[in-house]
N, C-alpha and C positions, 0 to 999 in steps of 0.2 A: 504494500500500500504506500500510496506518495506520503510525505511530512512535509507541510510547509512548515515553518519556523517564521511566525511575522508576528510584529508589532502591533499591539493593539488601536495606536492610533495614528501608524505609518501608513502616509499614502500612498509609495510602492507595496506594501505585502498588501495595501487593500484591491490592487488592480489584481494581484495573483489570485485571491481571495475570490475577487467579482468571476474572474474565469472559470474556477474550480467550480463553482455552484455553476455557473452557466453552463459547464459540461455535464451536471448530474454527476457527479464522478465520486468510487470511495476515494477517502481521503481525510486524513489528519491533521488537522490546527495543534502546530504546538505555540501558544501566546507567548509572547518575549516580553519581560519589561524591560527596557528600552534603560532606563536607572541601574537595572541591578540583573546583569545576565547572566546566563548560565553558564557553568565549563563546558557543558554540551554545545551549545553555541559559538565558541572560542575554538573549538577544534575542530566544527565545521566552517567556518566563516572567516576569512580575513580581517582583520581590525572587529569581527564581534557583527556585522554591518546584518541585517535584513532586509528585504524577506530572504529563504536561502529552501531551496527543494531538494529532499533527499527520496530517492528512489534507487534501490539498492545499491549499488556501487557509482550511481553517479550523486554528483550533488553540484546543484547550480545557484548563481546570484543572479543576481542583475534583473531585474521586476520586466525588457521587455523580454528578454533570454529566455526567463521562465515561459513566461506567456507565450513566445514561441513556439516552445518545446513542448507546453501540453497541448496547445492548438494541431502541434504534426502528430502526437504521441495517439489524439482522442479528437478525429475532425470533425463529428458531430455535437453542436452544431460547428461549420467551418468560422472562425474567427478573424482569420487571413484572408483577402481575394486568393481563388483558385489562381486565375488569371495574373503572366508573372507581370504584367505592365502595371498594372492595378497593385498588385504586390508589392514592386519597389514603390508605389506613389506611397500607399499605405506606411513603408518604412521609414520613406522621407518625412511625412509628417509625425513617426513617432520618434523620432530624432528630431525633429524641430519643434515637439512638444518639450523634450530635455531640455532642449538650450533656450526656448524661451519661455516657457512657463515654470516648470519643476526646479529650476536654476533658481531660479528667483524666490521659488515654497522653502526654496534652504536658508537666502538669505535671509527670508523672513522669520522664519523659525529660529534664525542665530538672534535676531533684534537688531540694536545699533541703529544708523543713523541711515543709511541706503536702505532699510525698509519700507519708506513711502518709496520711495523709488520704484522699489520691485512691486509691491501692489498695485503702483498707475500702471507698472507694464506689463504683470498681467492683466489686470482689466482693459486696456487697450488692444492687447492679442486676443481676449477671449471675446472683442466688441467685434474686431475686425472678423472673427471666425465663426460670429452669429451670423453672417453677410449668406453664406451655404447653405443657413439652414432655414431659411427665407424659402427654398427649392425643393428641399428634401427631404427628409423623417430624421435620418440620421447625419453624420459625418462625412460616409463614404457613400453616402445611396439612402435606401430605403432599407436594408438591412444593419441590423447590432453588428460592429464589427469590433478589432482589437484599437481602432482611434476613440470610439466610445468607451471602452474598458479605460482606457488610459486619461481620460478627458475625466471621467466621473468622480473622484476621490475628489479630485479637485473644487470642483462647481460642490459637491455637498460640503467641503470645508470654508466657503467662500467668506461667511461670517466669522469663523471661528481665524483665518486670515486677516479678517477687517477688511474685507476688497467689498465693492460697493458700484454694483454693474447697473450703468446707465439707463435713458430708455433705447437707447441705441440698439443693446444687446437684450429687449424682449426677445427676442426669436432662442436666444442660449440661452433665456431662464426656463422656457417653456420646455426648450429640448431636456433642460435637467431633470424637469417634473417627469417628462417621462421613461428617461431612465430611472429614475429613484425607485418609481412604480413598480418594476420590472422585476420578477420574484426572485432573480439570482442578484441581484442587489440588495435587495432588502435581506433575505439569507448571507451575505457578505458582510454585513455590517458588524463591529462588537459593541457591547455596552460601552463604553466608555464612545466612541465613534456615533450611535443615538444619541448620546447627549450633546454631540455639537451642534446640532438642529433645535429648537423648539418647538 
């Protein structure tokens, strides 16, 4: 049976987490507090870091790596475009979710003085990427895909952030509503992660 290893209120183990339930899959949450880890985490993990997948002799990091690997491991449903054109766009923008959104969830997380900073510039990428969903249901289409899994953690922390989306970006608060909705989301969440919503 798979292990994830994630953070209860990290927003990389929570994209692993959103997958895992969307595939229906067995599978075990082992919780991390993020304060006080474990040796068992230390010896699987470089610097201690989450989320981390262990399935017998492999063990992976990296939150889109994982995501990858159970998306090829368990295609139902497919999470990746079949299609490799669609495929590389998909990577490109989950590589330019890294550098321009989640780059900045750490700045913010660290505090200091370029924290307004990083929240005007997420909220101005996530204004600009409401612009798609004016068209479509989703991200990539009308289908859930892995740009949705990785966009979500996000948009439900958005308070607990302090970021504060314009009318600009109605069309992403709407879209968020109905991710939230979606039972492998709501199944993805942990206690501590419910309480950043009221």
């Amino acid at each position: 049976m798979m292990r994830l290893y994630s953070g209860t209120v990290c927003p990389y183990s929570h994209r692993c987490r959103i997958v895992l339930f969307e595939k229906g899959m067995d599978f075990e949450v082992i919780d991390v507090d993020l304060m006080d880890k474990s040796e068992d985490l230390a010896a699987i993990s470089p610097g201690g870091k989450v989320p981390v997948l262990v399935e017998r002799d492999l063990v992976l990091t990296e939150a889109n790596i994982i995501n990858e690997y159970i998306d090829e491991r368990f295609p139902h449903p497919q999470l990746m475009p079949a299609d490799p054109v669609m495929r590389g766009r998909a990577r490109l923008f989950l590589f330019r979710f890294e550098q321009e959104l989640y780059s900045n969830v750490n700045i913010i997380m660290q505090g200091g003085k370029t924290a307004d900073k990083a929240r005007a510039s997420i909220r101005d990428n996530l204004t600009q990427l409401s612009q798609i969903l004016t068209k479509q249901k989703y991200l990539l289409g009308n289908d859930f895909s892995m740009l949705d899994v990785s966009v979500a953690p996000l948009l439900w922390r958005l308070d607990h952030y302090g970021i504060v989306l314009g009318k600009d970006a109605a069309p992403m608060l709407k879209y968020a509503e109905r991710l939230f909705s979606r039972q492998g989301f709501i199944d993805s969440l942990t206690p501590a992660e419910r309480a950043m919503r009221k």
